[in-house]
Structures are given as C-alpha cells and as structure tokens.
C-alpha positions in Angstrom: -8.5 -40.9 0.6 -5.1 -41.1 2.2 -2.0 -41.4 0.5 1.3 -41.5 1.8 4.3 -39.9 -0.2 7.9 -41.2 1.1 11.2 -39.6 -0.2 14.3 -41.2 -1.6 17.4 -40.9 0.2 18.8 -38.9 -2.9 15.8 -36.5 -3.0 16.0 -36.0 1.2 19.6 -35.4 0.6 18.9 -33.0 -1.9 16.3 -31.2 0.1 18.9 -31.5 3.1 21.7 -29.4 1.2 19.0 -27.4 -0.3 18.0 -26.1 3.9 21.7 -26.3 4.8 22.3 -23.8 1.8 19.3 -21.6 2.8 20.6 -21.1 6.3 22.8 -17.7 6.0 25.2 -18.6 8.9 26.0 -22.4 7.3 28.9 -22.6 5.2 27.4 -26.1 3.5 30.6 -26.6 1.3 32.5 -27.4 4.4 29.8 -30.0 5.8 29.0 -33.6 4.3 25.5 -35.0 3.9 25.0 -38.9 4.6 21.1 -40.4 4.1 20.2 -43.5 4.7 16.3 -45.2 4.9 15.6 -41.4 6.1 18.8 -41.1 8.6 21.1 -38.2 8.5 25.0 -38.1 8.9 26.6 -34.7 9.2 30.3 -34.4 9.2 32.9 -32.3 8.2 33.4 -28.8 10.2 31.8 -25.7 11.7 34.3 -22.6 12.6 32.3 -22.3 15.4 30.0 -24.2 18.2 27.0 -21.3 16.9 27.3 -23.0 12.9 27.3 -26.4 14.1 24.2 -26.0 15.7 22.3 -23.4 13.1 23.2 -26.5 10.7 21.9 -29.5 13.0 18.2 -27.2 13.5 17.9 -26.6 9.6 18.3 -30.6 9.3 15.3 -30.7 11.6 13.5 -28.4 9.6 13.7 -31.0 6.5 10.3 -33.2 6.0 11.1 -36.9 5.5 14.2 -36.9 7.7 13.5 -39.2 10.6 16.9 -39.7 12.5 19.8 -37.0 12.6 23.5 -38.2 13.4 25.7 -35.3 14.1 29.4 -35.8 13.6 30.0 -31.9 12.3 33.8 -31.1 14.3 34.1 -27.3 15.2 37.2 -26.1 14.3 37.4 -22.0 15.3 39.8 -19.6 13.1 42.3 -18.5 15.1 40.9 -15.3 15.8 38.2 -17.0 17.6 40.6 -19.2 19.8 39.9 -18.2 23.1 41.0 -19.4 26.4 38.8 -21.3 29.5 38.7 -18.3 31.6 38.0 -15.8 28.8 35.3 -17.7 27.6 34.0 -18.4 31.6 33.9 -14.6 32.3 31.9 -14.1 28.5 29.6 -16.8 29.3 28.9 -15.0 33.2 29.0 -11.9 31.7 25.8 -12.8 29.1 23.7 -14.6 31.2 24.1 -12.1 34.2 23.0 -9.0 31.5 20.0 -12.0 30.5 16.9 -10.5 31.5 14.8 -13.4 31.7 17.4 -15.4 33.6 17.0 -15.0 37.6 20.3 -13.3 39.0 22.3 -15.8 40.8 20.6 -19.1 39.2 23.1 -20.4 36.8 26.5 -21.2 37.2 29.5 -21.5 34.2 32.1 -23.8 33.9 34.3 -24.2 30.8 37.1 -27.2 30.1 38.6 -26.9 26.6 36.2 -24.8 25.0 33.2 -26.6 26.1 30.8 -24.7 28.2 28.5 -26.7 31.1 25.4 -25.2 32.9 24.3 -25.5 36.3 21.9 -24.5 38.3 17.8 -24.6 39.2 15.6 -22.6 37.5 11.2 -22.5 37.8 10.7 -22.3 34.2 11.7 -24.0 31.2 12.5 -20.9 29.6 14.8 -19.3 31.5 17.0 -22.8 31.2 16.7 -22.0 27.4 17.8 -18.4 28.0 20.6 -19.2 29.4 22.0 -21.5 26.9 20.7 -18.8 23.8 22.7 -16.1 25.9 26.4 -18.5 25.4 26.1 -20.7 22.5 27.2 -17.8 19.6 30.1 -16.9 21.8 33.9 -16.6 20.4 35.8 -19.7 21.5 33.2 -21.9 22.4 33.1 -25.4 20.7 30.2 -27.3 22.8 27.3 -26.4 25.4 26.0 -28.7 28.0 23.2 -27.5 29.8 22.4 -29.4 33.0 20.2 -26.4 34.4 17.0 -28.1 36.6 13.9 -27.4 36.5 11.9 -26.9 39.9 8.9 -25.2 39.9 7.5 -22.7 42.7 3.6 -23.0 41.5 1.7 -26.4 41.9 0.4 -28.3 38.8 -3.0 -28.0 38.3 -5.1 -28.2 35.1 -1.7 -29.3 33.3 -2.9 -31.6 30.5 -5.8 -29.3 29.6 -3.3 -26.1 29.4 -0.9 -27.9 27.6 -3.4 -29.6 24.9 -5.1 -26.1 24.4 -1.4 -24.4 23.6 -1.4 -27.3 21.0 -4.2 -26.5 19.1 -3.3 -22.8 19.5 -0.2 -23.6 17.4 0.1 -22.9 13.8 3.1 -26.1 14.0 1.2 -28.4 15.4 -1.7 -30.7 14.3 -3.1 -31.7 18.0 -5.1 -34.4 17.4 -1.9 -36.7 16.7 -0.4 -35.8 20.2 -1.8 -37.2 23.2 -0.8 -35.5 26.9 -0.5 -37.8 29.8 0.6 -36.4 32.9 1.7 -37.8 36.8 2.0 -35.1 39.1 4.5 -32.7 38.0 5.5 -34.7 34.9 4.0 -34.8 31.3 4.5 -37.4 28.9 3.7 -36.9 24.7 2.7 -39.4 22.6 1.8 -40.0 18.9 3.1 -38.6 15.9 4.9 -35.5 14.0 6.1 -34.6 10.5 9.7 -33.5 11.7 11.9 -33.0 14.9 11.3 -29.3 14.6 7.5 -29.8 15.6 8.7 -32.5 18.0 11.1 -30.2 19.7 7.8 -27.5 19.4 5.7 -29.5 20.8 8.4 -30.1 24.0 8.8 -26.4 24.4 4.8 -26.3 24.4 4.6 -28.7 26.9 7.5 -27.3 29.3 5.5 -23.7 29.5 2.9 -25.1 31.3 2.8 -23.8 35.0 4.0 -26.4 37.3 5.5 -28.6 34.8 8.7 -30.4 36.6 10.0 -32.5 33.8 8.4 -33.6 30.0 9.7 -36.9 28.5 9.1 -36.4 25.0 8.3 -40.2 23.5 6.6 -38.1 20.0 7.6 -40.5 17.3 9.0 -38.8 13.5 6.8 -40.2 11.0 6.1 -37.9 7.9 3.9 -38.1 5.2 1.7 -36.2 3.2 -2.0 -36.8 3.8 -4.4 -35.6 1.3 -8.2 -36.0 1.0 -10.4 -36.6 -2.2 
C-alpha cells in the first residue's frame, strides 16, 4: 500500500531553517523564511553573492518544498567592496588557472558587481566550471552565465546513456523520469522528491556525449511511499 505524507507549511518552515542552520557558510539569523501551500520566500541579506547562493541550494535540499522564491539582497562588508575591474581581472584570473575550462573559451564582463559569462563550450561541465571558479569571489553580488553549449561529437545512443547514468545514481529513482530526445536535444519528464534531484537529474542528462541543450520539464512532487 501507498501512502502519501504532506507537510505543513509550519513544519517545511521549520525543516527549512533547520537546513539553512546546518549549512556552515549561511548566517540564517540574517535571512527570513516565507512558506506557503509548499512555496518558499527568502529575503533578508547575504554579505556576499557565494551565501546567497549556499542558502538558495540548502532550500533545494528540503523534502516537501515545491517552489523556491529568492528575494535574499547581498549586501558585502566593506572589506569585500570591490570595484568592476578588480573583480573582472579576479574572475579572468580563476577561470584562466581552471583546468577543466578550455583556454580562451569564456569571456568576463562585470557591471556593478554582477558578473556575466560568455562564450561556447562542448561540454556542460566546463560551463559549470567556469561559473564554480567566480561565484565565491570578493565583491561579487550576482553571476549570469550565458556560456553555450556546442558539442564536437555527434549524438548517438543518447537516451540509452543518459537513462543508464540514472539508474547508476544513488539520487535518483529512474523509473519516474522518462528521456525523450530530438537530435541533439533531450527532454525529462515525470517526477522528483526535490529540486536538488531535479537539478541532478539535469546535470545527468547534460554529460551525455553530444547532448546540445536539455529542457528539464521534471515536475517537484514529494511524498513518501511505503509498501505493506
């Protein structure tokens, strides 16, 4: 038998300080917690862009939450205050001493603090290198990364490859994702306990060899299922 267990928005905002809390780089008295039929609000502030985001992933880690709003404002110390060309030559500096990050592939440009990628890439990791190598740096109150994806290697065997890295995963339970895939591009469908295996099962998905772009339409939908 199946049952379903569903939280109360006081018991997901509970759990949701509770993760916030456990994350050592989150200072959770300076951020508000807003639940709503399973929606989360974060305000307040982050002293720095690298906070902001540690607190929005713990969020995802939280069973039960199904939307995440994310209204956190970074506001850096002044000894973090950094001007656009200081944080520019940082950001170069990183991703050019990036060893996974093709020489030459990305370009930086900073306005107020808030850093934009460029560039092509052939592999979804290196576009998440590049963003890894800036997003902790002094200053900076925002990424953007617009980095594209263009593989060298022709798709073949895409959906197979992808569905096996699935059940491979300890995060994932496969047989609630389906892969559909056009050409170059994979779609995912069905359902997952949290936006941490959704975003899992995206990063799955964009390893696959010839993989140009993945729209991810995986829907939140958490429960416990238990069998008698």
């Amino acid at each position: 038998m199946t049952s379903n267990i569903k939280k109360s928005d006081t018991e997901l905002k509970n759990d949701v300080l509770a993760e916030l809390e456990y994350e050592p780089d989150v200072k959770v008295t300076d951020i508000g917690v807003l639940v709503k039929d399973g929606a989360v609000t974060l305000n307040g502030y982050a002293t720095s862009y690298g906070e902001k985001w540690d607190a929005v992933r713990a969020v995802k880690r939280v069973a039960g939450v199904n939307a995440i709003a994310d209204d956190i404002e970074v506001k850096l110390a002044t000894s973090l205050q950094r001007n656009d060309g200081d944080i520019a030559g940082a950001a170069a500096r990183q991703i050019e001493w990036s060893t996974t990050i093709p020489a030459g592939t990305v370009r930086v440009t900073v306005r107020e603090g808030w850093i934009t990628l460029e560039g092509e890439v052939e592999w979804w990791y290196q576009k998440s290198s590049a963003e890894d190598a800036v997003r902790y740096l002094a200053g900076v109150k925002g990424v953007t990364n617009l980095v594209t994806i263009k593989p060298k290697v022709a798709a073949a065997g895409v959906e197979t490859a992808i569905t096996s890295a699935f059940e491979r995963s300890a995060l994932l339970d496969a047989k609630k994702i389906r892969v559909e895939t056009s050409g170059n591009t994979v779609t995912l469908r069905g359902k997952v306990r949290n936006h941490a295996e959704r975003e899992e099962a995206e990063r799955a998905a964009w390893n696959a060899p010839g993989v140009y772009s993945v729209d991810n339409q995986l829907k939140v939908a958490w429960s416990w299922a238990s069998a008698e």
